[in-house]
C-alpha positions as CSV (number, residue, x, y, z in Angstrom):
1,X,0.0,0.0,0.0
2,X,1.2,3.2,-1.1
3,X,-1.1,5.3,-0.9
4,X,-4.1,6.3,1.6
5,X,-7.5,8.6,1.0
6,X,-9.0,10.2,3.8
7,X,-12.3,11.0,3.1
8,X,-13.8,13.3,6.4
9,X,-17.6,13.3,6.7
10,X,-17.0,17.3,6.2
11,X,-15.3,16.8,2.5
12,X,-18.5,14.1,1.5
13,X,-21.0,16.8,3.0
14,X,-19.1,19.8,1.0
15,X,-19.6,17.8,-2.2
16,X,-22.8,16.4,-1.8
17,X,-22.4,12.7,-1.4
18,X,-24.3,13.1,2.4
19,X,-26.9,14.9,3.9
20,X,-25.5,17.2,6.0
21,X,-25.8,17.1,10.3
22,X,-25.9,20.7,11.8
23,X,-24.8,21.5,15.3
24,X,-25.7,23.7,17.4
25,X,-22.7,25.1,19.9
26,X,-23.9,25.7,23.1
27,X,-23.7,27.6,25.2
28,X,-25.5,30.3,23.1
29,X,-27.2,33.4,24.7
30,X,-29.5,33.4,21.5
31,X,-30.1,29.6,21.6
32,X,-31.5,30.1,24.9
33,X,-35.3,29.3,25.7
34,X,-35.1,31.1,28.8
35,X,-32.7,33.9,28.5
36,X,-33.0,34.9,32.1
37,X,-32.0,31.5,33.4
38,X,-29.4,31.2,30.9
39,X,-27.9,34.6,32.2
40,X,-27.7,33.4,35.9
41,X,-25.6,30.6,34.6
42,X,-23.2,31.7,32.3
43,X,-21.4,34.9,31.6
44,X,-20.5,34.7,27.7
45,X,-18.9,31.5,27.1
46,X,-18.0,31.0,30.8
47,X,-19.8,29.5,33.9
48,X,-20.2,31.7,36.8
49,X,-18.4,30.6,39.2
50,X,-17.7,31.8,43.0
51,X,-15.3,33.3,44.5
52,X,-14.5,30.2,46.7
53,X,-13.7,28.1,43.7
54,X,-11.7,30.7,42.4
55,X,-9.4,31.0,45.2
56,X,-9.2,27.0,45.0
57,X,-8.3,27.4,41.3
58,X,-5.4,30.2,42.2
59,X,-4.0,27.5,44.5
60,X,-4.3,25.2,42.3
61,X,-2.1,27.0,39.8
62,X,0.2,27.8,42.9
63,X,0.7,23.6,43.2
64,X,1.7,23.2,39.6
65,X,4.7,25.9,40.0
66,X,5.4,23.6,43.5
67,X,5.8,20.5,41.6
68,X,7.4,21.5,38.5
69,X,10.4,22.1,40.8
70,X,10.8,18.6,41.4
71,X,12.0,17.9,37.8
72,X,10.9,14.7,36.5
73,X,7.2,14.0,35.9
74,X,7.0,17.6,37.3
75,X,6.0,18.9,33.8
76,X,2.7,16.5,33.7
77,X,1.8,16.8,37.2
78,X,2.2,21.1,36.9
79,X,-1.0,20.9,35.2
80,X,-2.8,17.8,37.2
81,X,-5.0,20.1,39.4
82,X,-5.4,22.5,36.8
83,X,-7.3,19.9,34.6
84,X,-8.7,18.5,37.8
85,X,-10.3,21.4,39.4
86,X,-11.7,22.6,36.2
87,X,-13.4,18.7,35.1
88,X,-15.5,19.3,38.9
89,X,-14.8,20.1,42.2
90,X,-15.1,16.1,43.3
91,X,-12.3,15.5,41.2
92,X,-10.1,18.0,42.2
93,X,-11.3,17.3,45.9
94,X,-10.6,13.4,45.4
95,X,-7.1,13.8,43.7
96,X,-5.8,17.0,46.6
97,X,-7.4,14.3,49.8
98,X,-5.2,11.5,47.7
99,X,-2.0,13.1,47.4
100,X,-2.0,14.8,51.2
101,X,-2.8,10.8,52.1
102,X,0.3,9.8,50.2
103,X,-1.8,7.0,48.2
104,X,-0.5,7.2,44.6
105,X,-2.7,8.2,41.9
106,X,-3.3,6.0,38.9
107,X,-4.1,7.9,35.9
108,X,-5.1,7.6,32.2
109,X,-3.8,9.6,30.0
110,X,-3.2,9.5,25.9
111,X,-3.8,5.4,26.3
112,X,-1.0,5.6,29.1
113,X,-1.7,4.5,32.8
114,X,0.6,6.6,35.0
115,X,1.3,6.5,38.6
116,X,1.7,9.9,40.6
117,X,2.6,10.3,44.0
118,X,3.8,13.6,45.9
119,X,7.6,13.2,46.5
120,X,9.0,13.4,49.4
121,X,11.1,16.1,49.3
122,X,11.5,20.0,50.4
123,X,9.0,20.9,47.9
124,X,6.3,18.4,49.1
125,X,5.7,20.7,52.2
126,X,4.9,23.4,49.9
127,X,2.5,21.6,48.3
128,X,0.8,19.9,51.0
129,X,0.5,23.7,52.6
130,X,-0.9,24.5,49.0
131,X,-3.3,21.4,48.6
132,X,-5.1,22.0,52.2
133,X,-5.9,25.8,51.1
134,X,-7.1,24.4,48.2
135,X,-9.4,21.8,50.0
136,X,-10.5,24.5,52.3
137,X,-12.0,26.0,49.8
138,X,-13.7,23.8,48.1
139,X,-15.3,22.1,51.0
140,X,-17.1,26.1,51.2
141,X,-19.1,25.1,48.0
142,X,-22.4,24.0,48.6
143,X,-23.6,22.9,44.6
144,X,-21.2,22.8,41.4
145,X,-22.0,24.9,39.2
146,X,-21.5,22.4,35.8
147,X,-24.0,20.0,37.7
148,X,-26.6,23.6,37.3
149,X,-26.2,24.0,33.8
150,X,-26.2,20.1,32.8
151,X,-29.7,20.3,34.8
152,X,-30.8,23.7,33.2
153,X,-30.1,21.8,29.7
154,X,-31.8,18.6,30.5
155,X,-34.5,20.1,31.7
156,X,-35.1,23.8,30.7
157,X,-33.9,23.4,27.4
158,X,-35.0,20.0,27.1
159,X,-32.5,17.8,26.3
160,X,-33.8,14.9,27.5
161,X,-36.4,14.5,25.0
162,X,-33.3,13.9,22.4
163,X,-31.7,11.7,24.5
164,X,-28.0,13.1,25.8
165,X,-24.3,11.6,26.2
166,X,-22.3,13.5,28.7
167,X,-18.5,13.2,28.5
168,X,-15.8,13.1,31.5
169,X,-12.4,12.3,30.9
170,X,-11.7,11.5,34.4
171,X,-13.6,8.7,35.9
172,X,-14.6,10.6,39.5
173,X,-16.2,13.2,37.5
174,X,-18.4,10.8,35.2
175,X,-19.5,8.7,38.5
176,X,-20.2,11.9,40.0
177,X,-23.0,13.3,37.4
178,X,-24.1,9.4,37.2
179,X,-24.9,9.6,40.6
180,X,-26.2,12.9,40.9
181,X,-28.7,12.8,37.5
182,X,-30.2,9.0,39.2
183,X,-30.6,10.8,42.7
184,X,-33.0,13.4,40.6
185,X,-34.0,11.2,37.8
186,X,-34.9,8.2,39.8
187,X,-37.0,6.7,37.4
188,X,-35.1,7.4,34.8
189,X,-32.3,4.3,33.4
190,X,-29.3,5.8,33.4
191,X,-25.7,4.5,32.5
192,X,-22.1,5.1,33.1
193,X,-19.8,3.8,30.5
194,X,-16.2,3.4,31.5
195,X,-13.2,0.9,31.5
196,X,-11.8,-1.6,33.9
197,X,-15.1,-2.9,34.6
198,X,-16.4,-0.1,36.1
199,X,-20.0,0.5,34.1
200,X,-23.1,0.5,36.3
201,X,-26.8,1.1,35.3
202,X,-28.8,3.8,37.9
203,X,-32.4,2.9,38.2
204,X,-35.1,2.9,40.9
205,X,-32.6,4.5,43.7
206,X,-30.4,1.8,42.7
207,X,-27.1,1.0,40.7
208,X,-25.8,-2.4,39.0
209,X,-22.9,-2.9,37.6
210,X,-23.3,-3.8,33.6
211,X,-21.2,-4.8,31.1
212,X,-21.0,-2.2,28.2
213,X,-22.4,-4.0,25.6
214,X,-25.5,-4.1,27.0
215,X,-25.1,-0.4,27.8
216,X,-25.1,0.1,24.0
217,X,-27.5,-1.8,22.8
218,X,-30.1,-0.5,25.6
219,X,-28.7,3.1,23.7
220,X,-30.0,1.8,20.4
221,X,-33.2,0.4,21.6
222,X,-34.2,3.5,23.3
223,X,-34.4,2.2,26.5
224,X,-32.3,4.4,28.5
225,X,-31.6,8.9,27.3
226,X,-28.9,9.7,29.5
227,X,-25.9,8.0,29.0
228,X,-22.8,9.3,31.8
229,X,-19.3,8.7,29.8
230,X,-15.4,8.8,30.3
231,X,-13.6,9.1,27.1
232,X,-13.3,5.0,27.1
233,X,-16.5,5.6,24.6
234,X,-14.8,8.0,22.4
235,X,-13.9,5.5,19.9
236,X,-15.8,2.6,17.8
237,X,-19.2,3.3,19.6
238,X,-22.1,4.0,17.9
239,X,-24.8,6.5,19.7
240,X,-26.9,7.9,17.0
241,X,-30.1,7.7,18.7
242,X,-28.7,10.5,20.7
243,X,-29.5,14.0,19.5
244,X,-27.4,15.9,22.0
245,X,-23.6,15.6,23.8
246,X,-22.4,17.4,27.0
247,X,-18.8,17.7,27.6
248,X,-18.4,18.3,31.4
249,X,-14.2,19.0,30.8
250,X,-12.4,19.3,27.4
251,X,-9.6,16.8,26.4
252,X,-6.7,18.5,25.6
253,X,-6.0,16.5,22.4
254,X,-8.5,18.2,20.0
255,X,-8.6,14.7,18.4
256,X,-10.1,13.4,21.6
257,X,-13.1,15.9,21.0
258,X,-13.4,15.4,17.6
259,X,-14.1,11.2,18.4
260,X,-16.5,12.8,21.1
261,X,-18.4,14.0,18.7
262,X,-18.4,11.4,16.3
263,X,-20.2,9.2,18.5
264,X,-23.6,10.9,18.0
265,X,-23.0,12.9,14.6
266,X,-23.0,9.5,12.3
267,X,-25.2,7.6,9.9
268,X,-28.9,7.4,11.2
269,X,-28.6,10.5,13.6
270,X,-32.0,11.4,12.8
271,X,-31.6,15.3,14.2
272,X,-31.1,17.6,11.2
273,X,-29.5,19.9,14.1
């Protein structure tokens, strides 16, 4: 083989040869079926957030410049809490109470598993000292506000009626909304897709744990409209009965969004936007 065409859905659409999918970016101030309670939300692009969580974020940033001092591994973990904080504020409290604990972290990231542990060293006082202000902080917030607007979209703007994936690169984050969206959605089937085993069905106040094929093929036979995802359903899963996708945190491989994407905007997606 020499020689290898790449054909994107975009370059068919452009010429003709499929019917085009729109999509509507959210969030949009003149999308909005309630303007008001879109404005209490969201300032432009941005989630209002408080004052609390943006202390929590400044010391967050403060622990990244702590541990890029310790050289090795120091470049990948400046920018841990960062990504943390910013997915929810379990995860970033999960990974701070970890680290203080000493237990090691095991991570996914770009198909890696990596371990991280706080060394210990003259820096690691600094960044305990950091990691308890941090913690402080966010203990202080009473609701997050992603879990608001995931709930304004599901229900003000009606979401569920098109059935919805919502997307979590880290696992805490994805169990977290799972949990939340069963405690207020009781009767609703809901599903958490991940790896290692870790899937589970919410139904009735309860939770199962489920393989992920059966996960999917309850997504094609309608029988569940919220589907809770890490990135382990990014690839080679098909979720067209879906009409609408929630990222909770951005990957930071654009590639990673694009296969996000591409699990609902495919052949038999029945939305025209």
């Amino acid at each position: 083989m020499r020689h290898i065409v790449l054909r994107k859905r975009s370059t068919l659409e452009d010429s003709g040869l499929l019917a085009k999918i729109g999509v509507n970016v959210h969030p949009d101030r003149d999308l909005a079926k309630e303007v008001h309670l879109f404005n209490a939300l969201f300032e432009g692009n941005a989630l209002r957030t408080s004052e609390d969580f943006r202390e929590a974020y400044a010391e967050a940033r403060r622990f990244g410049k702590a541990l890029a001092k310790r050289g090795k591994g120091g470049g990948f973990m400046k920018n841990l809490m960062e990504q943390r904080i910013c997915s929810s504020i379990v995860a970033g409290l999960n990974t701070a109470r970890m680290l203080l604990e000493g237990r090691t972290l095991e991570l996914e990231e770009d198909d890696q598993e990596i371990e991280l542990q706080l060394a210990e060293d003259g820096n690691s006082a600094e960044g305990c000292s950091v990691l308890e202000r941090m913690i402080v902080r966010l203990e202080k917030i009473s609701e997050d506000p992603k879990m608001q607007a995931v709930v304004h979209y599901l229900d003000k703007e009606k979401w569920r009626e098109y059935g919805v994936i919502i997307f979590s690169q880290y696992y805490d984050t994805a169990k977290w909304v799972a949990d939340s969206l069963a405690a207020r959605y009781p009767d609703e089937a809901i599903g958490l897709y991940a790896g290692a085993g870790r899937s589970r069905l919410y139904q009735k106040s309860d939770s199962v744990t489920i393989e992920r094929e059966t996960l999917k093929k309850m997504v094609a036979e309608h029988e569940t409209s919220i589907m809770v995802a890490t990135d382990a359903a990014c690839e080679g899963l098909n979720l067209q009965t879906l009409g609408a996708l929630i990222n909770i945190d951005l990957p930071w491989n654009p590639t990673r969004l694009e296969q996000r994407i591409g699990r609902i905007k495919r052949f038999g997606q029945l939305r025209e936007k």
